[in-house]
C-alpha angles and dihedrals in degrees: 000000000000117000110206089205140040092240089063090234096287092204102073091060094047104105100238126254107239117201099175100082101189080054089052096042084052090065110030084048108197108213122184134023099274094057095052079050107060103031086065092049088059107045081041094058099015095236137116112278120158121340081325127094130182133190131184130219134195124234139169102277094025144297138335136196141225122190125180128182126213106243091030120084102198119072128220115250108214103185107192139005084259087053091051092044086056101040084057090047090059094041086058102039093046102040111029135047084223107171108218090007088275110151103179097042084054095050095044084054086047096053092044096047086044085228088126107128 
């Protein structure tokens, strides 16, 4: 392979930032209970939980978030706090039969049932 600069075009070696989440959920496919789990406990605290880690950074108008998944190379782009809100909306809404949209109260049921996958 022939590089045309003596960088080696960095850029094709940069994971991509990826702002469409279903996009990104579509490849990072979160299967089972646990790993729901876990990947809204980390946007939601911005921590590591699972295979997921998310980290917050400040800008000029707010926050913005970054989540990466083992196993995935591209990371998911949250703009803003209204971004993030929306993306675990989604989460909940898409991948789990939360009543009341409560997440916690649905794992916890899942755990106790043993009905976690």
């Amino acid at each position: 392979m022939v590089f045309t600069d003596s960088l080696y075009n960095q850029h094709d070696f940069i994971m991509a930032k990826i702002t469409n989440f279903e996009d990104w959920l579509a490849g990072v496919n979160p299967h089972g209970d646990e790993d729901i789990y876990d990947l809204y406990n980390s946007v939601s605290n911005f921590e590591g939980s699972g295979r997921y880690y998310t980290s917050k950074e400040v800008k000029n108008d707010g926050y913005e978030y970054f989540v990466k998944a083992d196993g995935f190379e591209d990371e998911l782009h949250l703009d803003s706090d209204e971004t993030k809100f929306a993306f675990l909306n989604h989460v909940k809404t898409t991948y789990t039969d939360a009543s009341e949209n409560d997440i916690d109260k649905w794992y916890e049921m899942k755990k106790e049932l043993g009905r976690t996958d």
